[in-house]
Backbone bond lengths (Angstrom), bond angles and torsions (degrees), N, CA, C in turn:
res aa  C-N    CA-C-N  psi(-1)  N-CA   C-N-CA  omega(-1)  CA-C   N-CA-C  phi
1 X - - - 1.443 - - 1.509 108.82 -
2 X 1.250 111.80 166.93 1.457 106.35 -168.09 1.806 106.77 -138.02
3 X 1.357 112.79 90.63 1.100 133.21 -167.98 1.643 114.79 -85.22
4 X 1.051 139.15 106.22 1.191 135.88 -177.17 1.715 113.53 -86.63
5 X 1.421 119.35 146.72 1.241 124.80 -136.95 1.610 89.00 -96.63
6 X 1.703 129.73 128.74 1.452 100.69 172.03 1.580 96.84 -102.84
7 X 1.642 91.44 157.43 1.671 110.03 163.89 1.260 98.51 81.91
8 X 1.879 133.72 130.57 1.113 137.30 129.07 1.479 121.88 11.03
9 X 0.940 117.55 -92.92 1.241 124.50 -176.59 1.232 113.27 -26.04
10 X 1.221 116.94 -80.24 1.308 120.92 165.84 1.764 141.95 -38.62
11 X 1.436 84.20 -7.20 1.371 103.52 178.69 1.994 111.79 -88.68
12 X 1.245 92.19 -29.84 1.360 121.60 -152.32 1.403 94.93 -73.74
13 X 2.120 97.96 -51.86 1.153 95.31 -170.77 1.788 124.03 -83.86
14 X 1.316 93.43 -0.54 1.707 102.60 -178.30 1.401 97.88 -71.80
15 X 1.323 119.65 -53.96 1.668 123.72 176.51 1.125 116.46 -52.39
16 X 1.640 138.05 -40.65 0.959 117.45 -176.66 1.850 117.48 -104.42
17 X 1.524 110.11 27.96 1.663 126.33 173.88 1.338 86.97 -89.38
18 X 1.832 119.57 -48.68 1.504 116.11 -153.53 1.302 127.75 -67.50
19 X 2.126 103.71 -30.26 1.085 132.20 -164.23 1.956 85.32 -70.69
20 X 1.530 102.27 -60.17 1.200 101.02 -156.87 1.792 119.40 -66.81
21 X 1.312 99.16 -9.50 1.547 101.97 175.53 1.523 100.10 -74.15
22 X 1.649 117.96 -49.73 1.606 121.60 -165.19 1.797 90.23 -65.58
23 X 1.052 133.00 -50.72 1.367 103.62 169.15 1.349 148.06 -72.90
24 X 1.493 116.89 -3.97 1.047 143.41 144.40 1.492 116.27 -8.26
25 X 2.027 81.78 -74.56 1.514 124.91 -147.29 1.498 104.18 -82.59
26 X 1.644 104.65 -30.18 1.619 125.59 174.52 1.373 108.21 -72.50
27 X 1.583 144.07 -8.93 1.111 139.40 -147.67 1.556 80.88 -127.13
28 X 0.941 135.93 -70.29 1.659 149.40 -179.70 1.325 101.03 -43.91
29 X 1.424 138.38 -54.22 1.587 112.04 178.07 1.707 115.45 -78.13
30 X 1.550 103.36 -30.93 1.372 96.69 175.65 1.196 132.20 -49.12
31 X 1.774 111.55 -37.57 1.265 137.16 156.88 1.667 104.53 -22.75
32 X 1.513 96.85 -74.74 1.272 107.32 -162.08 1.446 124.14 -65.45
33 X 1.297 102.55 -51.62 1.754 113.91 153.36 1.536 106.39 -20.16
34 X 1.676 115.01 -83.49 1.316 122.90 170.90 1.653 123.48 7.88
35 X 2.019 91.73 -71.61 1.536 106.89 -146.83 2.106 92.59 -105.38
36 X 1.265 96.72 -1.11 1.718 92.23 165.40 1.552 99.70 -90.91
37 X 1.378 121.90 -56.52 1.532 124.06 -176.24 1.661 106.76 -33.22
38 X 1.423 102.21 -74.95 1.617 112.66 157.19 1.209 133.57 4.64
39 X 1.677 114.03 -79.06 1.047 128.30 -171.70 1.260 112.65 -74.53
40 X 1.368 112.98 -39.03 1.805 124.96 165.47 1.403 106.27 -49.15
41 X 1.532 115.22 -68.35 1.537 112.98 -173.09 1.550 115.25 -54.44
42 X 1.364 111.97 -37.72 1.778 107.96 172.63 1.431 116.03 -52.91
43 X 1.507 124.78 -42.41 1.682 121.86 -171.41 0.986 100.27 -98.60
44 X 1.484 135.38 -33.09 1.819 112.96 161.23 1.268 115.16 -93.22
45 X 1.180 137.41 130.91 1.325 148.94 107.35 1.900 119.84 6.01
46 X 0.856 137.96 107.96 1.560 125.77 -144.74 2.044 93.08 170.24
47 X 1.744 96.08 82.99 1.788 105.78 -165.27 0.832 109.52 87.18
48 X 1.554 109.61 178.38 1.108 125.88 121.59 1.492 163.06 -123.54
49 X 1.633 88.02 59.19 1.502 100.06 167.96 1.932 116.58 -103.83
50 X 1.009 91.89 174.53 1.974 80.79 -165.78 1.370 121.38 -96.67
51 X 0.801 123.37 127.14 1.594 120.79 173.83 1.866 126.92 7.52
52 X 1.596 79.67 -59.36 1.700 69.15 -162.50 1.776 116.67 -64.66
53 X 1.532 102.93 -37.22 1.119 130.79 -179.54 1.776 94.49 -48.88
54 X 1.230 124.17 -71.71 1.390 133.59 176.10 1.687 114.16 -32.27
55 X 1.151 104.19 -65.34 1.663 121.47 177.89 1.459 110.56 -55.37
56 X 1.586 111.86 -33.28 1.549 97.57 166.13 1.118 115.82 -86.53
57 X 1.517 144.94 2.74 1.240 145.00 -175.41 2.015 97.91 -84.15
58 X 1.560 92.54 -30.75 2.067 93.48 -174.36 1.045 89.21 -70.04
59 X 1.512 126.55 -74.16 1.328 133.12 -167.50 1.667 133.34 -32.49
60 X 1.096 99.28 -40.84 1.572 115.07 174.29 1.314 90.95 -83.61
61 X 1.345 137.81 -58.24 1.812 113.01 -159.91 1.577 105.22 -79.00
62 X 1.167 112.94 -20.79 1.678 107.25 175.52 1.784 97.68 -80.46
63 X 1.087 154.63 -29.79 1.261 148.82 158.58 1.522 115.62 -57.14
64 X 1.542 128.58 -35.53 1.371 122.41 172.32 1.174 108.12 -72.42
65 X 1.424 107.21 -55.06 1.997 105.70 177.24 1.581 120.97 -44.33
66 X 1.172 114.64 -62.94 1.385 113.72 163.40 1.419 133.93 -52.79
67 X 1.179 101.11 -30.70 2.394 106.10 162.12 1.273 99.90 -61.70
68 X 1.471 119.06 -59.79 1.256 97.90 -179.33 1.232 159.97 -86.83
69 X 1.381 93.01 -20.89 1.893 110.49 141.65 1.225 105.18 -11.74
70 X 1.734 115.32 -64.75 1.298 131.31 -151.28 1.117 107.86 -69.53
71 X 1.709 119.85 -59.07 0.800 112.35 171.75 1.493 154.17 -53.21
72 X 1.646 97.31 -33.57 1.520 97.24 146.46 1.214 136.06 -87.26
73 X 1.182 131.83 17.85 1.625 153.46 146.70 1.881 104.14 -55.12
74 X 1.266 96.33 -26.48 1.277 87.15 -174.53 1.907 112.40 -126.71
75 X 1.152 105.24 -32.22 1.633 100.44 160.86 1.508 129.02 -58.12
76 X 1.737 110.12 -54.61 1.329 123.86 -167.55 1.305 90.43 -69.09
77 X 1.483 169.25 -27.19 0.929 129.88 179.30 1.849 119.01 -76.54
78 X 1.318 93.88 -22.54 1.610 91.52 -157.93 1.874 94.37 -89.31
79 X 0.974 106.82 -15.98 1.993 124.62 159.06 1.576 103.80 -40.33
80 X 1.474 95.18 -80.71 1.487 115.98 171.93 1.716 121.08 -54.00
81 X 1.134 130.16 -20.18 1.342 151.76 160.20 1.806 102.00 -56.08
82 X 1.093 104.55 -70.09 1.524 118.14 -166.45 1.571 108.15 -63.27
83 X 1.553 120.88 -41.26 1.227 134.52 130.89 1.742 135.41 8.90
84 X 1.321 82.37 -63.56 1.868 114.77 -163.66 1.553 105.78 62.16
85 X 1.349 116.83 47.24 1.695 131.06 163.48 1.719 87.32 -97.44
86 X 1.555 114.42 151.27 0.893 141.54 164.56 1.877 112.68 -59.73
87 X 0.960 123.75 108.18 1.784 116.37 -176.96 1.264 105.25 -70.38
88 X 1.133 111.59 -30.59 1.774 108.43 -156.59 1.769 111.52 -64.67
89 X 1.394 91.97 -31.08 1.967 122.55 -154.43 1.451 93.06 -99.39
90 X 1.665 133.29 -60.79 1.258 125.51 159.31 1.287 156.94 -50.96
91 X 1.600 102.38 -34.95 1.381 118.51 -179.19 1.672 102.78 -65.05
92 X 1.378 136.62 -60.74 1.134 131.27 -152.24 1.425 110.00 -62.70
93 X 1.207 139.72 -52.01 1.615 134.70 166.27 1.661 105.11 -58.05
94 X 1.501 139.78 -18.78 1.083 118.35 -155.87 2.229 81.59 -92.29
95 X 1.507 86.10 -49.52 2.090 85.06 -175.52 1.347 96.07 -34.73
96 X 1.994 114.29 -60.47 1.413 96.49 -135.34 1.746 117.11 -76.16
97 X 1.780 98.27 12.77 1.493 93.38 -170.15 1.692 95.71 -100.83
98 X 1.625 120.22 -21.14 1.292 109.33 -164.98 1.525 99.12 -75.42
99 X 1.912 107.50 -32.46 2.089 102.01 -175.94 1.458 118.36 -69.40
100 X 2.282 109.40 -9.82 1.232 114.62 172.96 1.904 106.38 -60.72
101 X 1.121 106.32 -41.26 1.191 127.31 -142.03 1.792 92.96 -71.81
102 X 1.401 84.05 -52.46 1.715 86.98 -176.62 1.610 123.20 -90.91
């Protein structure tokens, strides 16, 4: 169903539950990314630059990609809202080309 949010406030605060879940959610795989990259780069040999240095390079780009996924999970529709484009019908090719992108 498609419930529209009344009052500011409430608007404000839907955006900033969503933001904070997608970073949440961005902090928790990066995590994980991190300490799999890690453990891989410690038993193989793979360059020579060192692990940790490496593992934060996954970690951070799997944490930007996923914020912003999020974040446009949650802008581009209400973009497209203001618009008078349909969100439901637009958003999904417009996300999946900007999370291609990044």
């Amino acid at each position: 169903h498609n419930d529209k949010l009344e009052g500011r406030d409430s608007f404000v605060v839907h955006i900033f539950k969503e933001i904070m879940i997608g970073a949440v959610n961005s902090l928790l795989i990066a995590f994980l990314g991190f300490v799999i990259a890690f453990i891989f780069l410690s038993i193989t040999a793979v360059g020579n630059q060192g692990a940790v240095s490496m593992a934060i390079v996954v970690g951070t780009s799997l944490f930007g990609g996923m914020f912003i996924s999020a974040a446009c999970g949650v802008f581009i529709p209400i973009v497209l809202d203001k618009f008078k484009v349909d969100p439901a019908v637009a958003s999904g090719p417009i996300i999946s080309t900007i999370n291609d992108l990044f």
